[in-house]
Backbone as CSV, one residue per row, in Angstrom:
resi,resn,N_x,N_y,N_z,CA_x,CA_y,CA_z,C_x,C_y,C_z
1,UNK,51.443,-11.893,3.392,50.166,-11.773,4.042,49.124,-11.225,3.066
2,UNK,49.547,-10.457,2.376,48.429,-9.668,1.332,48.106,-10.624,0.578
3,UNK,49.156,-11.200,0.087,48.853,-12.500,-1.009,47.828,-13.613,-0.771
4,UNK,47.857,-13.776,0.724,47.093,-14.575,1.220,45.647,-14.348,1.494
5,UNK,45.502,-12.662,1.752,44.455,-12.624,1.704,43.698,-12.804,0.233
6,UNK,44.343,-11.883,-0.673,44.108,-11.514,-2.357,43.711,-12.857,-2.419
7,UNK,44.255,-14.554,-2.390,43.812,-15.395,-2.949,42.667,-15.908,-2.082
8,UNK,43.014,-15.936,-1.184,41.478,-15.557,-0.407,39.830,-15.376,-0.889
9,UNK,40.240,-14.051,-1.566,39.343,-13.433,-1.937,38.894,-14.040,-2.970
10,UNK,37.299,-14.413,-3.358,36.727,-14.890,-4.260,37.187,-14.465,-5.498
11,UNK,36.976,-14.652,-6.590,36.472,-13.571,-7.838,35.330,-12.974,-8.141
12,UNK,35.636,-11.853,-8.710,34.574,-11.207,-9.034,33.415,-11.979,-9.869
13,UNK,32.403,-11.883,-9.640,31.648,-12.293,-10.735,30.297,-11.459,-10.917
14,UNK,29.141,-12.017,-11.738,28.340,-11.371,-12.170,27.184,-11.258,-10.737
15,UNK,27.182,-12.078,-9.497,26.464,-12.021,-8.651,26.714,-10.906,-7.916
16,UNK,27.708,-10.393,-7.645,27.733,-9.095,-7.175,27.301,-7.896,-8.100
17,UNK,27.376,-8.026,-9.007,26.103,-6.963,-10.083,24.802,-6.769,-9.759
18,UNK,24.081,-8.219,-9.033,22.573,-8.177,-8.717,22.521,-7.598,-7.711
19,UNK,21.006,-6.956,-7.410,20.717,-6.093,-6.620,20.777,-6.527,-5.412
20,UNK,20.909,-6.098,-3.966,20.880,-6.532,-2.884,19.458,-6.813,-2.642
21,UNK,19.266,-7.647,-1.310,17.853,-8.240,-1.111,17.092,-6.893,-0.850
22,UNK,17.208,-5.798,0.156,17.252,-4.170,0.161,17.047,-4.021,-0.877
23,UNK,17.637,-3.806,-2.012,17.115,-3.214,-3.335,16.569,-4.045,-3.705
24,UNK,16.083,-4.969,-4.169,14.754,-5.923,-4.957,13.865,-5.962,-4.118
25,UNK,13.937,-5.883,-2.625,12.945,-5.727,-2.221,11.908,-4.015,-2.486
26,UNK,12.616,-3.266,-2.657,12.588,-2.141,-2.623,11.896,-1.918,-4.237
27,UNK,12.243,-2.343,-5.339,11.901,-2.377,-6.580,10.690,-3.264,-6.693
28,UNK,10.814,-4.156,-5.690,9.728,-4.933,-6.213,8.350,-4.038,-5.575
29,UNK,8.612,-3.253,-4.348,7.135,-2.724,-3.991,6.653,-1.895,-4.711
30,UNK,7.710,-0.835,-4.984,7.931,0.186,-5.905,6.931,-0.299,-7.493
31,UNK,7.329,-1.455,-8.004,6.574,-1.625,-9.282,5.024,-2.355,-8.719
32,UNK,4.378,-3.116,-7.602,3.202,-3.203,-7.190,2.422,-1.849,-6.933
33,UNK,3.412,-0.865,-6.330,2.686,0.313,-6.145,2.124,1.101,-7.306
34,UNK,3.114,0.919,-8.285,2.831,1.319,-9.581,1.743,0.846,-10.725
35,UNK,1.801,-0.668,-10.135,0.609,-1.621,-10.926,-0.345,-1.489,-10.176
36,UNK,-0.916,-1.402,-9.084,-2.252,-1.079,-8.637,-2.568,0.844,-8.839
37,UNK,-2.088,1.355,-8.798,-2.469,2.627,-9.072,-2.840,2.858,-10.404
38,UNK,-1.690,2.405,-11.298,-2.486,1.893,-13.042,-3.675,1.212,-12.993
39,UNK,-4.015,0.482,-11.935,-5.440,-0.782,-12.417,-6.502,0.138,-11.926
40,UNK,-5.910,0.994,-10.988,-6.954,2.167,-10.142,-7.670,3.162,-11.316
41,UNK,-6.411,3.852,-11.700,-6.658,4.609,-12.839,-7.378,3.723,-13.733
42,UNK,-7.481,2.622,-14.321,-7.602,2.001,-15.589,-9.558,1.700,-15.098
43,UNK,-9.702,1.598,-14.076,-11.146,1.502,-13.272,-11.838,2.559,-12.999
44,UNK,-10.686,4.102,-13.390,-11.148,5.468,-12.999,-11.560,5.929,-12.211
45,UNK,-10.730,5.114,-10.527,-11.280,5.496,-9.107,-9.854,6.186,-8.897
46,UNK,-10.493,7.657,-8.109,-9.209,8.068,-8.012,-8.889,8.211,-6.550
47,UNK,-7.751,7.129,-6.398,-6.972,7.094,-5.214,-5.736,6.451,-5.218
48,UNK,-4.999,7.325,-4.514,-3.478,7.215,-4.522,-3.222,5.150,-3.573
49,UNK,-2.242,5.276,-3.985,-1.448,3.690,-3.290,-1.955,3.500,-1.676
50,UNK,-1.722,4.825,-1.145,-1.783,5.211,0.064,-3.090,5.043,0.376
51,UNK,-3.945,5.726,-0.194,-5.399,5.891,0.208,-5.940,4.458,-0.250
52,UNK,-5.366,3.583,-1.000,-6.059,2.139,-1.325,-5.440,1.417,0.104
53,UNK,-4.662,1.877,0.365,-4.166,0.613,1.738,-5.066,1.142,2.866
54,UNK,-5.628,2.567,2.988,-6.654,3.619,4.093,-7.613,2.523,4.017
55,UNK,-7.844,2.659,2.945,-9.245,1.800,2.660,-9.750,1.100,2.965
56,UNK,-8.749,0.229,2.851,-8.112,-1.479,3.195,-8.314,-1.742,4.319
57,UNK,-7.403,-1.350,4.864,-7.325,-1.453,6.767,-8.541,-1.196,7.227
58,UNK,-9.374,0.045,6.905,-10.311,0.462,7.964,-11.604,-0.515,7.212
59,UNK,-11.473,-0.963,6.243,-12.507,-1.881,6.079,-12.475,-3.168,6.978
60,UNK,-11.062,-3.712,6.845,-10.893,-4.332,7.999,-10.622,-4.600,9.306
61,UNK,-10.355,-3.439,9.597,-10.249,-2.982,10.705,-12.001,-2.795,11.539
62,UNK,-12.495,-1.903,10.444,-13.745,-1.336,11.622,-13.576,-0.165,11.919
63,UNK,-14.176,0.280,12.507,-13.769,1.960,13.134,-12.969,1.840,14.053
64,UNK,-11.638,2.366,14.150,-10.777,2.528,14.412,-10.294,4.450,15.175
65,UNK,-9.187,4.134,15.805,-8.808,5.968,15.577,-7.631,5.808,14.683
66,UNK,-7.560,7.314,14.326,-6.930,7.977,13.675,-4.984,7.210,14.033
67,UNK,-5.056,6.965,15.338,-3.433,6.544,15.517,-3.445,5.249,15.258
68,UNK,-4.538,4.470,15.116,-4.068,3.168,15.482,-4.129,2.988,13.382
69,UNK,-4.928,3.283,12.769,-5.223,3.353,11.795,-4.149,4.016,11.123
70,UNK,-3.176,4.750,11.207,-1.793,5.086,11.091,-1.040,3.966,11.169
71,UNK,-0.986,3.324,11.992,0.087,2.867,12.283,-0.178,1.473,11.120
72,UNK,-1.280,0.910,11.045,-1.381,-0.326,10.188,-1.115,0.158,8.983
73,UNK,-1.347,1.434,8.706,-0.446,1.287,7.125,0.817,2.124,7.320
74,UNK,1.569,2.173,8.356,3.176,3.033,8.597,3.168,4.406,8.330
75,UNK,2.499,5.052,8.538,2.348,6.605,8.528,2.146,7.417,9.450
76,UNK,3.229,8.262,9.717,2.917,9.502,10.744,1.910,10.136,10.545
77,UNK,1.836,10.753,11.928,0.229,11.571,12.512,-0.060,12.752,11.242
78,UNK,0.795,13.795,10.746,0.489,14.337,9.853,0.224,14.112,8.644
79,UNK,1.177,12.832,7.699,0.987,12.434,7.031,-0.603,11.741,6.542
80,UNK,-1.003,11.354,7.961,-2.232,9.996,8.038,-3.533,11.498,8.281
81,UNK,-3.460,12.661,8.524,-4.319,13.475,8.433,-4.239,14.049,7.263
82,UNK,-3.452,14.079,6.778,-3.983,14.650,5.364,-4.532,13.920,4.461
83,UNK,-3.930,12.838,4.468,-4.733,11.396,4.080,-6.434,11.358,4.331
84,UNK,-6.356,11.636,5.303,-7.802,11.278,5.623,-8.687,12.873,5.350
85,UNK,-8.217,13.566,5.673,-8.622,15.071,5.140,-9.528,15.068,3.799
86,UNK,-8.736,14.248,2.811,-8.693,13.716,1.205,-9.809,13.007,1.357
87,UNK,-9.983,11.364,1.950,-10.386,10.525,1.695,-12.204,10.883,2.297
88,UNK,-11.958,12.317,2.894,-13.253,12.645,3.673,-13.878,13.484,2.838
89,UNK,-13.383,14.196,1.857,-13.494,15.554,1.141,-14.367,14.210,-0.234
90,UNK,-13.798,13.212,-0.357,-13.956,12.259,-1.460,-15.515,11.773,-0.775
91,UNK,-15.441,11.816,0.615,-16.810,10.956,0.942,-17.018,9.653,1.346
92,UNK,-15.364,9.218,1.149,-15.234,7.438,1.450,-15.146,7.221,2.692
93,UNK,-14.755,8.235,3.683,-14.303,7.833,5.466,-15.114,8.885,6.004
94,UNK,-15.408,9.049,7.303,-16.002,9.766,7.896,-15.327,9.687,9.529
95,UNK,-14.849,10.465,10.023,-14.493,10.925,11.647,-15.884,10.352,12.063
96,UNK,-15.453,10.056,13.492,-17.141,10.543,14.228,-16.488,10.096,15.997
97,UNK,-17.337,10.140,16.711,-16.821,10.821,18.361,-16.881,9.641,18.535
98,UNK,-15.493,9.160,19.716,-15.509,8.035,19.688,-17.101,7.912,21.312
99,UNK,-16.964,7.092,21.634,-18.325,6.548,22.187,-17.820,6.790,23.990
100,UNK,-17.092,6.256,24.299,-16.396,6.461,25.451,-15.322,8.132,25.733
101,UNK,-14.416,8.044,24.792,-13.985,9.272,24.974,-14.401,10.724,23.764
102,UNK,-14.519,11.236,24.692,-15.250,12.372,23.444,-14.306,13.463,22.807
103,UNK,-12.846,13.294,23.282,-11.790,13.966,22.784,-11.113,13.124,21.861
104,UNK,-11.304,12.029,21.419,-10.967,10.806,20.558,-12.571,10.893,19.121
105,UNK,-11.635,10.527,18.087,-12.274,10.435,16.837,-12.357,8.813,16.527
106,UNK,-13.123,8.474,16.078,-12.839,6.886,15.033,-13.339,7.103,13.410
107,UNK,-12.678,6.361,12.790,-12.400,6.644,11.788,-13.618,4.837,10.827
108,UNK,-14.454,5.518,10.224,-14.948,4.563,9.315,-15.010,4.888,8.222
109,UNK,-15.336,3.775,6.901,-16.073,4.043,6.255,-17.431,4.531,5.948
110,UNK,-17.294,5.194,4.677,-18.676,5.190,4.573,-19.413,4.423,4.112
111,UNK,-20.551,4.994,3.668,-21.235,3.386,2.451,-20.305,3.580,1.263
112,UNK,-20.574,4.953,0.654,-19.712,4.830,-0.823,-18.361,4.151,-0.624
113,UNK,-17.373,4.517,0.454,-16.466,4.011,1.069,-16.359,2.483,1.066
114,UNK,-16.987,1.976,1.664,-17.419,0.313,1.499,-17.740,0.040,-0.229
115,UNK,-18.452,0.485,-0.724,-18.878,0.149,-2.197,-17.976,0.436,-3.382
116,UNK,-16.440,1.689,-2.851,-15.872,1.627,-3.691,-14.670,0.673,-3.797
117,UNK,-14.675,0.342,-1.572,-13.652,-0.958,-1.656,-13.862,-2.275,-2.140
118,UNK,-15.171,-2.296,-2.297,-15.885,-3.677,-2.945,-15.414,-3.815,-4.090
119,UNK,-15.826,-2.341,-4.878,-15.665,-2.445,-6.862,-13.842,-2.850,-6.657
120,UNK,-13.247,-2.441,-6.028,-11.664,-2.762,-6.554,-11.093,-3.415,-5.433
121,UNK,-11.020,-3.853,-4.362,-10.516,-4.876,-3.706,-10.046,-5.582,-4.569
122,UNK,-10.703,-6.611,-4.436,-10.670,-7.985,-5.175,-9.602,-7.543,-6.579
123,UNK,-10.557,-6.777,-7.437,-10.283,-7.023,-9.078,-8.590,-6.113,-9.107
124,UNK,-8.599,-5.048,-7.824,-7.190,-4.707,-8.070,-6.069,-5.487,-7.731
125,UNK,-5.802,-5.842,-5.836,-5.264,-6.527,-5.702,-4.630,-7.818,-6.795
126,UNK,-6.083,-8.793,-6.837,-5.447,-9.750,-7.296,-5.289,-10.176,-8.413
127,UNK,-5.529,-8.688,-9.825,-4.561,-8.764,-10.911,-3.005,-8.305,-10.665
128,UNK,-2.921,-7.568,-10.052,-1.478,-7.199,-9.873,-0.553,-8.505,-9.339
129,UNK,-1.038,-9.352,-8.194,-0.679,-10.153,-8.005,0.061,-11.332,-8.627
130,UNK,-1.117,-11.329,-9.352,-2.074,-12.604,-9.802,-0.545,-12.757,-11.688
131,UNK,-0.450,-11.142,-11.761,0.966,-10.646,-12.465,1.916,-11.196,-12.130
132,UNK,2.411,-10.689,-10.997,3.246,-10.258,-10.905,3.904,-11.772,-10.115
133,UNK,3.212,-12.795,-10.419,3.578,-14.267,-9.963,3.188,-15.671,-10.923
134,UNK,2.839,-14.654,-11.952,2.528,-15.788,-13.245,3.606,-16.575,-13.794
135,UNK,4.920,-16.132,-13.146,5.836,-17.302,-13.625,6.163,-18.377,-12.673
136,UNK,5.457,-18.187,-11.908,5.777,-19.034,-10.388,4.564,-20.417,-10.420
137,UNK,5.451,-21.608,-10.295,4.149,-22.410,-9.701,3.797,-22.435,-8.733
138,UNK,2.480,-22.773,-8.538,1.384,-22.439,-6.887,2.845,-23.281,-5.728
139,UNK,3.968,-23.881,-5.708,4.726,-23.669,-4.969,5.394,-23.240,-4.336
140,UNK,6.148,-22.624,-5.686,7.180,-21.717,-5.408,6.507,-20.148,-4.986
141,UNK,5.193,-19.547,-5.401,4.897,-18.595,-5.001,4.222,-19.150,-3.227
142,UNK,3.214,-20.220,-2.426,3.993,-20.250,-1.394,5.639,-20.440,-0.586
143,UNK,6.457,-20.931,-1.065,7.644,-20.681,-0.850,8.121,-18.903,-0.810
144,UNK,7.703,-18.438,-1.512,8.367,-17.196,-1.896,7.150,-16.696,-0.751
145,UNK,6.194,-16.681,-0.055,5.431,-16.395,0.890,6.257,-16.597,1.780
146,UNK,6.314,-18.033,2.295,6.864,-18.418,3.517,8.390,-17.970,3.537
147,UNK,9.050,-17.557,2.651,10.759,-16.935,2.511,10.468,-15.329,3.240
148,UNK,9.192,-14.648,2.390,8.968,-13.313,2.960,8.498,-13.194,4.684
149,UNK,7.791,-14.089,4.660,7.590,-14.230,6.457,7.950,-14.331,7.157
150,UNK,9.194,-15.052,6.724,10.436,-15.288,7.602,11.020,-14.385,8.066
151,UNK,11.527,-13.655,6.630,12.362,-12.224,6.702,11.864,-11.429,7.258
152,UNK,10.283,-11.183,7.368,9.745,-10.465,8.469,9.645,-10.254,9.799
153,UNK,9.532,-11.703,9.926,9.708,-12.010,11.500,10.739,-11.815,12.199
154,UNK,11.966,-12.165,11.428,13.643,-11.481,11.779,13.612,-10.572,11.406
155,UNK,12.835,-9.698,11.211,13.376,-8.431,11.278,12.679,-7.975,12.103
156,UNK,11.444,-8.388,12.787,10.676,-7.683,13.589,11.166,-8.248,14.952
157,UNK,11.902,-9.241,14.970,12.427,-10.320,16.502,14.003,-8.967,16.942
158,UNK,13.226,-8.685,17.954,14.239,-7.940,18.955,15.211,-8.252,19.317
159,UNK,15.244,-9.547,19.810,15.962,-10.649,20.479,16.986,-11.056,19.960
């Protein structure tokens, strides 16, 4: 019976050396996070990975609150206040009462806020990108889109 399984069993080879989809996925954000914070620095705006995705969202977002604006970039309530604590002390976001409830905050930009997502939107994002897919033809990097969307969607499908 052992024998049967033992031959069974594949051989070893060099594919089990490579990283699991978990770990490359994991390395791969890990080095984007790292290349836009370099392009940040290299532009001499100073804001963390975190505070470029703040940015992000509530530019597109709009004024927003404080929870919902959490949640689009995955950050707990404390975490996402100190965040914004920062990004207010900097001058880029501003609290203000929401309109209907007056125990509720919304969260915007400011102008500088808007003008500093303008200067690096674009030019950060989509050098890092624009990198980090230069060996890909305009196919295979949609493919490698539509592969990630997938994996998203199964992982977000309950069902």
């Amino acid at each position: 019976m052992n024998q049967r399984l033992a031959s069974a069993t594949p051989p070893p080879d060099n594919a089990s050396d490579a990283p699991s989809l978990g770990m490359l996925l994991t390395m791969v954000r890990s080095e984007i996070v790292r290349a836009i914070e370099a392009e940040l620095a290299t532009q001499q705006v100073d804001l963390s990975f975190t505070q470029f995705l703040i940015l992000k969202k509530a530019h597109h977002l709009g004024a927003v609150s404080a929870t919902e604006l959490a949640r689009a970039v995955e950050l707990d309530g404390g975490a996402m206040t100190r965040q914004l604590d920062q990004l207010e002390r900097k001058q880029l976001l501003r609290r203000t009462p929401h309109a209907q409830d007056r125990r509720a905050l919304r969260i915007e930009l400011t102008s500088d806020g808007e003008k500093v997502w303008r200067e690096v939107a674009s030019v950060c994002s989509q050098r890092v990108m624009n990198a980090a897919q230069r060996t890909m033809t305009p196919k295979e990097q949609s493919q490698l889109h539509d592969y990630l969307e997938r994996v998203l969607s199964a992982l977000r499908d309950k069902n």
